[in-house]
Phi, psi and omega in degrees: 000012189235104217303149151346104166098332178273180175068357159096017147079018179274174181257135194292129175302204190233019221301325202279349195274312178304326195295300177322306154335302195280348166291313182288331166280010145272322164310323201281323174282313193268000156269016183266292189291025176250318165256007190300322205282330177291331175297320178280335204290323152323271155346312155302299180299297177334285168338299188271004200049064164265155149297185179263031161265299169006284198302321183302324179274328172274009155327321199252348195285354201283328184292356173281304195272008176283325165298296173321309218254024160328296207277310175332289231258331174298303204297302185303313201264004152271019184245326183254132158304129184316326148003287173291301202291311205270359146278346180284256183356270168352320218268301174336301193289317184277306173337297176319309204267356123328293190343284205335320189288008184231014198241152181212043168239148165309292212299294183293015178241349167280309170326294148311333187269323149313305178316265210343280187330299216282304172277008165240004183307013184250343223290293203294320162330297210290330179298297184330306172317294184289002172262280226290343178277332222212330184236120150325118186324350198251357171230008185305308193262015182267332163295330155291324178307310170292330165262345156325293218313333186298309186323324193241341165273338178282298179298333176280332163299319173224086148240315159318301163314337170288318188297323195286334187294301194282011148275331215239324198255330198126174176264347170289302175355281169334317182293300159311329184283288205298338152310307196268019200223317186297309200288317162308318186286330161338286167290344179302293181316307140336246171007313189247341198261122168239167190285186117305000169270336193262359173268121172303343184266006168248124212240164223292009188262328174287345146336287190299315165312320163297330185285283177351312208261005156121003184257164198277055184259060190243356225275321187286342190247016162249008186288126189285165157307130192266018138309324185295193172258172178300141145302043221278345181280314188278326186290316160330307176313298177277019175238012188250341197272156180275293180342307173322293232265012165258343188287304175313290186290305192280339143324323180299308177289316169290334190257007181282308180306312206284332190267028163254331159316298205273357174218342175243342168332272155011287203295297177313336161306277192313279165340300169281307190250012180046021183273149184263160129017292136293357142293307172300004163270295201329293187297340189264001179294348195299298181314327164335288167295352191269328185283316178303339180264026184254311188264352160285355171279307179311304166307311163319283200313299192281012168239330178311308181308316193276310184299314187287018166097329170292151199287146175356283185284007167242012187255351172226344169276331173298343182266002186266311168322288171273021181294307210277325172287332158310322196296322184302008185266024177303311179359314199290312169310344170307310214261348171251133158270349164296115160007302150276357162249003170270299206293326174319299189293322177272334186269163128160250207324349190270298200289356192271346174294334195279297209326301219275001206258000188270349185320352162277354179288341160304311157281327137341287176315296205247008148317135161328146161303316194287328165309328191332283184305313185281332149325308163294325186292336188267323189310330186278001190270296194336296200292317207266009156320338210270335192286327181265342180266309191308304180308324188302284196296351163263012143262000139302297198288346170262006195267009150264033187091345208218123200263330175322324202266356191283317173266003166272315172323276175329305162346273166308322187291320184306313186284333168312297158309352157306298202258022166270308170322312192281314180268303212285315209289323170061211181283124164298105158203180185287120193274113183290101175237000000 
């Protein structure tokens, strides 16, 4: 993309890969410190005496203030450089979910869990950010694919290893392990992530290659001051348009799947399904891989689709469609008792979630530019609505013994997001303000 001759004809490094590396171990630490309370809440709630309603609120708790401080947290990463914001917010988040390992109450295991929630509410914004700054639209999502993939490959690798710790140590352990691994990668992350006009490894024809291909990496010297006020004429904007609010509600229907993963899955093994503590790592590590090798096929597969000439909005909404339609097939655990075709029906149902995981290359495409971070912050509040509701309505539904109605629930939200992506979403293009 960089004509003959120019740039004195070098060949563009590589800079961006690296950068995606360093995007994908801070997702993999920060779904660790999103699902870790799950790995731990069997064993804990035994220890402390909770019910499964108990359990469904200190599940969730972490999603009220995560939810909450979306738009908050949107505005901060179009004011603080990623640089800044996202090891302070790491260090934070991790110190807390240290805390956890020292509380032996509901009420302080909410509390903390609320913090978490509060200090990663910025996280997924800054990613966004950092992509849409760092690729060309024509590598956007297989690099979004590639740092999701951290959600799910970091929990299927190492989650056997959590079982094994709080089998050998306690259930504080956990907390303790996955909190000192956060605090560390802060400063890593500090240390190493530059902008692209400020980075030395990146040199001036992958500059030109990124600009060219549509990424902002001029984006930081346009940056506001974190002196104005809230935006409230912009927060109107990123609440007017419908393609937003399809963008929105169906992240809601997808992330709906995934905090059935990150909090009662656990619960659903042992409990439900009678597997002890170390069937359940090994097996429930499976849906993991299944989802991680879903959503790196969605990336590849919708930028292969964009270089080959299809247009924007069908190269990246068919695999999230049908990703989402794959995902109703959790279903299928209703109707079976063996073991191994109940993990088949969740890894099945995992991978069409993984597939369906590109959807921030969609808030790339179609965010104000000037917008970027607050645009994410309402999609991730919408979406991460489903983290304070799904624990919840599946520790009502379950509190007569019977886990059926729970996976029907998930069910239905998936074909629901099917058809907000397939109807709401309309033409993929940049919304101009």
């Amino acid at each position: 993309m960089v004509s003959p001759g120019s740039e004195h004809a070098e060949r563009p490094t590589r800079a961006r890969s690296f950068v995606a590396v360093l995007l994908f171990v801070s997702v993999v630490i920060n779904y660790l410190d999103r699902a870790n309370l799950s790995v731990a809440a069997p064993q804990l709630a035994k220890d402390l005496g909770f019910d499964d309603a108990q359990k469904g609120w200190i599940l969730a708790a972490f999603g009220w203030t995560y939810a909450a401080l979306q738009v908050p947290g949107g505005w901060l990463v179009d004011r603080i450089p990623p640089r800044v914001l996202y090891p302070v917010a790491i260090a934070l988040w991790s110190l807390a979910t240290i805390g956890l390992g020292f509380v032996g109450s509901a009420a302080g295991l909410i509390g903390l869990r609320l913090l978490v929630g509060a200090l990663e509410a910025p996280s997924y914004p800054i990613n966004s950010r950092v992509v849409t700054t760092w690729f060309p639209e024509r590598e956007r999502a297989t690099a979004v694919g590639f740092y999701t993939s951290g959600q799910f490959v970091g929990l299927a690798c190492l989650s056997p290893l959590l079982y094994a710790v709080q089998n050998a140590f306690g259930w504080q352990m956990v907390f303790f392990v996955t909190g000192g691994v956060g605090v560390l990668w802060a400063a890593v992350w500090y240390a190493l992530y530059r902008e692209p006009l400020e980075s030395r490894a990146a040199n001036a024809a992958e500059i030109a290659l990124i600009r060219a291909g549509g990424g902002f990496v001029d984006l930081a010297a346009r940056q506001k001051t974190s002196a104005d006020g809230f935006p409230w004429a912009d927060l109107g904007t990123v609440l007017s348009h419908r393609k937003l609010w399809g963008l929105y509600l169906g992240q809601f229907c997808l992330t709906s799947t995934l905090w059935f993963f990150l909090t009662w899955f656990p619960t659903y093994l042992v409990g439900f399904r009678g597997m002890d503590f170390i069937k359940a790592g090994l097996l429930g590590s499976v849906p993991f891989l299944a989802a991680f090798a879903g959503v790196n096929c969605s990336g590849i597969l919708s930028d292969r689709l964009v270089r080959a000439g299809w247009s924007l909005g069908l190269a990246r909404k068919l695999p999230i469609i049908a990703g989402l339609l794959i995902s109703s097939s959790i279903i299928g655990a209703n109707y079976v008792e063996n073991p191994t075709l109940v993990i088949l029906f969740l890894s099945l149902a995992f991978f069409g979630n993984g597939l369906a995981s590109i959807t921030w290359s969609l808030v790339s495409a179609i965010a104000p530019e000037r917008l970027l971070g607050l645009t994410g912050g309402m999609f991730n509040f919408v979406g991460n609505l489903a983290s304070v509701g799904v624990p919840i309505v599946i520790g009502q539904l379950v509190k007569g013994g019977d886990f059926a109605p729970a996976i029907t629930f998930i069910a239905a939200t998936a074909l629901a997001g099917a058809i907000c992506y397939g109807l709401v979403v309309g033409k993929v293009e940049r919304i101009r303000v």
